[in-house]
C-alpha positions in Angstrom: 241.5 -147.9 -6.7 239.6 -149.1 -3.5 239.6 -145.6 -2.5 238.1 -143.8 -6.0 235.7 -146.8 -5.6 234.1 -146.1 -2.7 233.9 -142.4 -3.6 231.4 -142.8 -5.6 228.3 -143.8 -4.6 227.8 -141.0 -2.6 227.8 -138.6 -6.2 225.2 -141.3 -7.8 223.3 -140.8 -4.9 223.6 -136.4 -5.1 222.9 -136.8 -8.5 219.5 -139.0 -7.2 218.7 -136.0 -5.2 219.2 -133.5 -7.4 217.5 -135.2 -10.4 214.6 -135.3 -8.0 214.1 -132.4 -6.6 214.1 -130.8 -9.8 211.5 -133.1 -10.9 209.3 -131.7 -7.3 209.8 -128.4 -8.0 208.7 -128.9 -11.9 205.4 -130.2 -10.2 205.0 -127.2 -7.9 205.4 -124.9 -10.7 203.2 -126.4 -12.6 200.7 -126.4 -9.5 201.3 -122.8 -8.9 200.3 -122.0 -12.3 197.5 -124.1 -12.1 195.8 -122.6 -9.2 196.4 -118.9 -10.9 195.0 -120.0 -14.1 191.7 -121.2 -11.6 192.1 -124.9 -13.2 192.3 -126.2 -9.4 189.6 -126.6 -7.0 191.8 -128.3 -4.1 195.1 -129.1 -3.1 196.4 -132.0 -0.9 198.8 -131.2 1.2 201.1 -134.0 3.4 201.9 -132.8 6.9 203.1 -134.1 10.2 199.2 -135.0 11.2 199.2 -137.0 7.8 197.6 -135.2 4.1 195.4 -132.9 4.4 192.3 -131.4 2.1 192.3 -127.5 1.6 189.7 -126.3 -0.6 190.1 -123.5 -2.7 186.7 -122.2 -2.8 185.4 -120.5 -5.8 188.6 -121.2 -7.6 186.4 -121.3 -11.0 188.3 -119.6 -13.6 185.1 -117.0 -14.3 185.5 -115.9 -10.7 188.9 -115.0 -10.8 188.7 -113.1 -13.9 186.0 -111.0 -12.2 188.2 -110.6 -9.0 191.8 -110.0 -11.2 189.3 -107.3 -13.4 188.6 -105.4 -10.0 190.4 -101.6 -9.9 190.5 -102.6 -5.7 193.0 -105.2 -4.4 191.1 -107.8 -2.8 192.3 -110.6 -0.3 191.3 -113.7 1.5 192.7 -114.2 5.0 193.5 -116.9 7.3 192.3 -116.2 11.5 195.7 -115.4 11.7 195.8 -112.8 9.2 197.6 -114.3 7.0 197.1 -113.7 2.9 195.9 -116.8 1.5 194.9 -115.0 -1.8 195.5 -111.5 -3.6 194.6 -110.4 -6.8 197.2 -108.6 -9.1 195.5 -105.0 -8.2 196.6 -105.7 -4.8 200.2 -106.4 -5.5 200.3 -103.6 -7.7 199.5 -101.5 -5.2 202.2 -102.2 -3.1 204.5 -102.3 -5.8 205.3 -106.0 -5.3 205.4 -109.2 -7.3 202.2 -111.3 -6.5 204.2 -114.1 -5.0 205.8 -111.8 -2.3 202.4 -110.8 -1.3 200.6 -114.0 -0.7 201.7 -116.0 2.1 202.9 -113.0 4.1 200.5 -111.1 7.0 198.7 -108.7 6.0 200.1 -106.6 9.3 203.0 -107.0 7.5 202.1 -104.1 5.2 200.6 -101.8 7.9 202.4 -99.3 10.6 202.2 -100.5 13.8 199.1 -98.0 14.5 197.0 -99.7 12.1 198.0 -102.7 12.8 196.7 -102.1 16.4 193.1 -100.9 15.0 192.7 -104.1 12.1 193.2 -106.5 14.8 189.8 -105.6 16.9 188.1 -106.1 13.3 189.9 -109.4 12.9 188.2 -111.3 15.9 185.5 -113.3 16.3 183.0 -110.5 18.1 184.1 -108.1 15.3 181.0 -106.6 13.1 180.5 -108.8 10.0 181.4 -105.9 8.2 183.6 -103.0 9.0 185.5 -100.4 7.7 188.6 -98.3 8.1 191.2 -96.2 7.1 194.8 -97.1 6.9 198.0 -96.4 5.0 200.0 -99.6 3.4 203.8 -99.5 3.2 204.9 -100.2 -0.6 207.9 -100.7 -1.9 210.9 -98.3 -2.1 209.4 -96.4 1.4 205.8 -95.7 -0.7 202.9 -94.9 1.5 199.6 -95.6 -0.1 196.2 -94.3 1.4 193.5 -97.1 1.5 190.0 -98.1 2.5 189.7 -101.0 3.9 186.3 -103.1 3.8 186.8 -106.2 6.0 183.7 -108.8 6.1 184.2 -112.1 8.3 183.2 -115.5 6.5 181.5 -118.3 7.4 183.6 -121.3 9.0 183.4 -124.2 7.5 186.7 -126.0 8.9 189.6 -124.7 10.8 191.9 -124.4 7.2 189.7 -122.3 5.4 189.4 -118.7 4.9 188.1 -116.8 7.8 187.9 -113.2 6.3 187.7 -111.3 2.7 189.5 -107.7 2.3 188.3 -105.7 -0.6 191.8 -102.7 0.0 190.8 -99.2 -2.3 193.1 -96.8 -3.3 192.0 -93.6 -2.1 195.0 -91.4 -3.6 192.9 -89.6 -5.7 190.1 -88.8 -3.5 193.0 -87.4 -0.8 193.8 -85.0 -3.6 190.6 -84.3 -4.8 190.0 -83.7 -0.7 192.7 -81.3 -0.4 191.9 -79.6 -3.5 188.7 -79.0 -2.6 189.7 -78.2 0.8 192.1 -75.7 -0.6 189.8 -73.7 -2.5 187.2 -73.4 0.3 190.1 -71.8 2.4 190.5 -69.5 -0.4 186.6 -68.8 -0.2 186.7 -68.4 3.5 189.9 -65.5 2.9 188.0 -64.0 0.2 185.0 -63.7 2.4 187.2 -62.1 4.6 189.0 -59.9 2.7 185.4 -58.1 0.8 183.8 -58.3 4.7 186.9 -55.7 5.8 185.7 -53.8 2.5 182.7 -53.6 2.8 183.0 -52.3 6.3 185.6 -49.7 5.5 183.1 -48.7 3.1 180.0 -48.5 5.4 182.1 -46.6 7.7 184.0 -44.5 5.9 181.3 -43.0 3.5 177.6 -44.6 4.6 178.0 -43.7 8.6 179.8 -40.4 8.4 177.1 -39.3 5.5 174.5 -40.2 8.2 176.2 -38.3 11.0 176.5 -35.1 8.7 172.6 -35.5 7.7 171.7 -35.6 11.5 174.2 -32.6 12.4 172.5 -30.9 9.5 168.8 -31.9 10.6 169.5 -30.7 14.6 170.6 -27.7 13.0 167.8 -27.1 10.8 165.5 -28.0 13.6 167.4 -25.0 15.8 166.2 -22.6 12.7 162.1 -23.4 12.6 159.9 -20.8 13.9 158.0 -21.6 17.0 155.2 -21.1 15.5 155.4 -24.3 12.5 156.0 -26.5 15.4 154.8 -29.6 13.2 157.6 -28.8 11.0 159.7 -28.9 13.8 158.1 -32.5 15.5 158.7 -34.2 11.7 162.1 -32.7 11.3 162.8 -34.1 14.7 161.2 -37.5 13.8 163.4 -37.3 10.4 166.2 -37.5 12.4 165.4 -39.9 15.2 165.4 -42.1 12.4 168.5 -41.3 10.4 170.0 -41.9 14.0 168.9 -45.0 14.2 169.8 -46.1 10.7 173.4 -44.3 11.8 173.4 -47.1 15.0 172.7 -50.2 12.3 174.8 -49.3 9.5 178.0 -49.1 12.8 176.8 -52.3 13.8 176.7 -54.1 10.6 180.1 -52.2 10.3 181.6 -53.7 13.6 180.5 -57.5 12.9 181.8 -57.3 9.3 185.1 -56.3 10.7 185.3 -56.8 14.6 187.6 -54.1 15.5 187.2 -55.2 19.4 188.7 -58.1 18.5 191.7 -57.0 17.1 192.3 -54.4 20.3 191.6 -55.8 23.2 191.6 -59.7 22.4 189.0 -62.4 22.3 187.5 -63.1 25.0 186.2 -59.0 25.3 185.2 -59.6 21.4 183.4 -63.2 22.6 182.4 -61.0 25.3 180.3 -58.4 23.4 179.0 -61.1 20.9 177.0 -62.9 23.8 176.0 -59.3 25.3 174.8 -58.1 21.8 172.8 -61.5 21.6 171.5 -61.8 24.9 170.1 -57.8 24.7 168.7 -58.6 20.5 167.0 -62.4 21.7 166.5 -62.3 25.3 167.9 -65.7 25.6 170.2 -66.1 28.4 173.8 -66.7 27.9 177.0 -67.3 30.0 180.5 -67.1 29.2 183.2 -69.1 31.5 187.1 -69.2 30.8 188.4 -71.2 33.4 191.9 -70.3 31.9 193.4 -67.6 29.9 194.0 -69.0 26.8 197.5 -69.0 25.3 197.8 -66.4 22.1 196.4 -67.4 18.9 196.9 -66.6 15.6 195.1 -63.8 14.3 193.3 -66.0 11.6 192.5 -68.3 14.8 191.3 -65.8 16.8 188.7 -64.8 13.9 187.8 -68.3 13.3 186.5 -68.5 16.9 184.6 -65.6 16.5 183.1 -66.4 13.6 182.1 -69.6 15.1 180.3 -68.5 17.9 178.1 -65.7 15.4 177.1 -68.6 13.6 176.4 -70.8 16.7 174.3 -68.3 18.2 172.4 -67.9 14.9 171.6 -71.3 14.8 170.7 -70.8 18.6 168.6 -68.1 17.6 166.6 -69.4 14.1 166.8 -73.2 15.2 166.5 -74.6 18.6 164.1 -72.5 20.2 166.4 -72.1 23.8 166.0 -70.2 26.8 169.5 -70.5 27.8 173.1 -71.3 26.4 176.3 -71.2 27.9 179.5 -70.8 26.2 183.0 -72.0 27.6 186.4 -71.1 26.5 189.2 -73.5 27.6 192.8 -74.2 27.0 194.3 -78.3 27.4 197.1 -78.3 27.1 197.8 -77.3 23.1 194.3 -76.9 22.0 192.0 -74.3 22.7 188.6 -75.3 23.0 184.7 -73.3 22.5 182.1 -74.9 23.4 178.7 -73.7 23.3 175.6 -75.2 24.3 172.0 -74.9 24.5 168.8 -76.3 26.2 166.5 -76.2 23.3 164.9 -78.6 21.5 168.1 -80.3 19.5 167.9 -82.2 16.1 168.4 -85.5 14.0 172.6 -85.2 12.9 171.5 -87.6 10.3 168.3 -85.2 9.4 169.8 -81.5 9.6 167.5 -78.5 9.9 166.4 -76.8 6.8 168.5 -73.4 5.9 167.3 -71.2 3.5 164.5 -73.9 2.1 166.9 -76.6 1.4 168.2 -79.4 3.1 171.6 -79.1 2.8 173.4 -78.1 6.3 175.3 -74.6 5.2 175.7 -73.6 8.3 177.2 -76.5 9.8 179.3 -77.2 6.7 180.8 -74.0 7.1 181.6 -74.2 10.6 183.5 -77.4 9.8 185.4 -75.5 7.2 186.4 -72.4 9.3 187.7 -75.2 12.2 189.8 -76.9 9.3 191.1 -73.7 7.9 193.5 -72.9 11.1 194.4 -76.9 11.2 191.6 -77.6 13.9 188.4 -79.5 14.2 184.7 -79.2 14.8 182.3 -81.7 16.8 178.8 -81.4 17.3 176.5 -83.1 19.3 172.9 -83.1 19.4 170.0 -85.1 20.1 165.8 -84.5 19.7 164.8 -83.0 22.8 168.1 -82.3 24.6 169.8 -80.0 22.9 172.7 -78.9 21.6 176.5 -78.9 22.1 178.9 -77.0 19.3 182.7 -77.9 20.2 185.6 -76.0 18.5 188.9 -77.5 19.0 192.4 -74.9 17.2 195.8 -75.7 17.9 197.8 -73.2 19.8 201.0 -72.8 17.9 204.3 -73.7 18.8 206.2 -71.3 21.6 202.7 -69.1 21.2 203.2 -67.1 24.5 200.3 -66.5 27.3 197.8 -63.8 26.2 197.5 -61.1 29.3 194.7 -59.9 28.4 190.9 -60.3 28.0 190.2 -62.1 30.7 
């Protein structure tokens, strides 16, 4: 009997406990909800350092309907990165339940990469507003694409919100990119494919039916009397000129389809380009490879070529240079072509005119020929000092060294 009696107090004291925790978590539910619903401005907090205020600014409930309407996630962080608010966009778009989103770091959705370029935008001496693009880990291993728009806020005590987030989706536009992407590849082979036509064409019927009309013309000029010798100075004159129409229609023939390119390599094909330039412009230009270049694929290989026609055009219509200089490199798994000029450059934010309109073709294109083999395309220019076209292609894997063309 003693024993049962002192037993239980200790079970009217659990039940104590019990009865009021439940009663504490009742009110923290009903606080959660309050704060989603936007009916609380503040919260009091108790803590070691006694309670503390922390304001929930623009907690009215008009706000948060605007911010919950948003298609973009959007976030307020702590200086430590830490999510002190998400909207339901957000959550959605890391396929989580709101409350396992708020509360965590924001680094906590990010690779360690991007992780490693959010934090310089994090700081104090960051921009108040900056940009960048990173790729949020969902749930179940889902990777999400997504702008990010970072602006720092105002301090107005150590506990409140140091920076907003507004996170976009950018799914779409990734497949619209590589849609778009995709058919100016098909473009580019297309272009290809009628340039080899066309040049069979002007070979096989348009030259050959020139050379047969000037074999026919010598001969005919062999058969005039002495005696009508201005029959015999105009037939002569006729043919001059079908000779040289002969030369043109082979040359437009060649650079529709370099055949140099295909036998002997590319540095002999990037060879003749500059020759042919140099000799058509007189505007001096220079070719260096300071290493033989590993092979390329053939679609490569025409991609470089085409890049330095196009270079040299600009060259030609544009910049108004005496000299340029073109360099073909290999580091390590790229192959670079760079070609630059001394003329008088231009605004990248202000491209010259092409064809009466403003829109950069020509540079566009170049971009899109550099893509097409999986490489990239960086230009530099400035008003007054010229400028510098820089083609970077991957070599690919186990490609062996090219012996020739050097």
């Amino acid at each position: 009997m003693n024993t049962a009696g002192r037993r239980r107090p200790p079970r009217v004291a659990s039940s104590k406990v019990l009865t009021e925790l439940r009663a504490r978590l009742g009110e923290a539910e009903e606080t959660l909800r309050a704060i989603r619903s936007g009916g609380v401005d503040a919260l009091v907090v108790s803590g070691h350092g006694g309670p503390r205020v922390y304001t929930l600014k623009g907690a009215d409930h008009a706000y948060r309907l605007l911010i919950e309407s948003m298609n973009e996630g959007a976030l307020m962080l702590s200086a430590g990165a830490l999510i002190l608010y998400a909207n339901q966009r957000f959550a959605r778009m890391l396929k989580r339940p709101l409350a396992r989103v708020m509360g965590h770091s924001i680094f906590r959705f990010l690779s360690e990469a991007d992780r490693e370029a959010l934090k310089p935008l994090l700081k104090r001496a960051a921009k108040p507003t900056s940009t960048i693009q990173v790729i949020l880990h969902a749930t179940g291993g889902l990777q999400v694409p997504a702008q990010v728009s970072v602006r720092r806020l105002a301090r107005n005590g150590s506990d409140s919100a140091a920076f907003s987030m507004v996170v976009t989706d950018v799914t779409e536009a990734r497949l619209s990119e590589r849609l778009l992407r995709g058919l100016s590849h098909s473009l580019l082979q297309a272009q290809e494919t009628d340039r080899r036509r066309l040049a069979v064409e002007l070979h096989d019927r348009a030259s050959q039916n020139l050379v047969t009309l000037l074999i026919r013309l010598r001969l005919l000029a062999v058969k005039i009397p002495a005696r009508a010798k201005g029959l015999r100075v105009e037939v002569g004159e006729i043919s001059e000129l079908v000779g040289r129409t002969a030369d043109i229609v082979e040359g437009i023939s060649r650079n529709l389809r370099p055949s140099v390119l295909e036998i002997l390599g590319l540095v002999p094909a990037l060879r003749a380009v500059i020759a042919d330039f140099a000799k058509r412009t007189g505007i001096a230009v220079t070719l260096g490879c300071t290493r033989a270049p590993a092979r390329l694929t053939a679609e490569a290989e025409l991609v470089l070529y085409r890049i330095l026609e196009e270079a040299l055009k600009n060259v030609e219509q544009h910049a108004d240079a005496r000299n340029a200089t073109v360099h073909l490199r290999q580091r390590g798994a790229i192959v670079e072509l760079a070609i630059k000029d001394d003329g008088v450059g231009f605004d990248l934010e202000h491209p010259p005119a092409r064809g009466g309109r403003k829109n950069p073709v020509g540079l566009i294109g170049l971009r899109e020929r550099a893509a097409y083999v999986g490489g990239a395309l960086r230009i530099k220019s400035t008003r007054g000092a010229g400028t510098e076209i820089e083609a970077r292609i991957p070599i690919p894997a186990g490609a062996p060294r090219r012996p020739r063309g050097l």
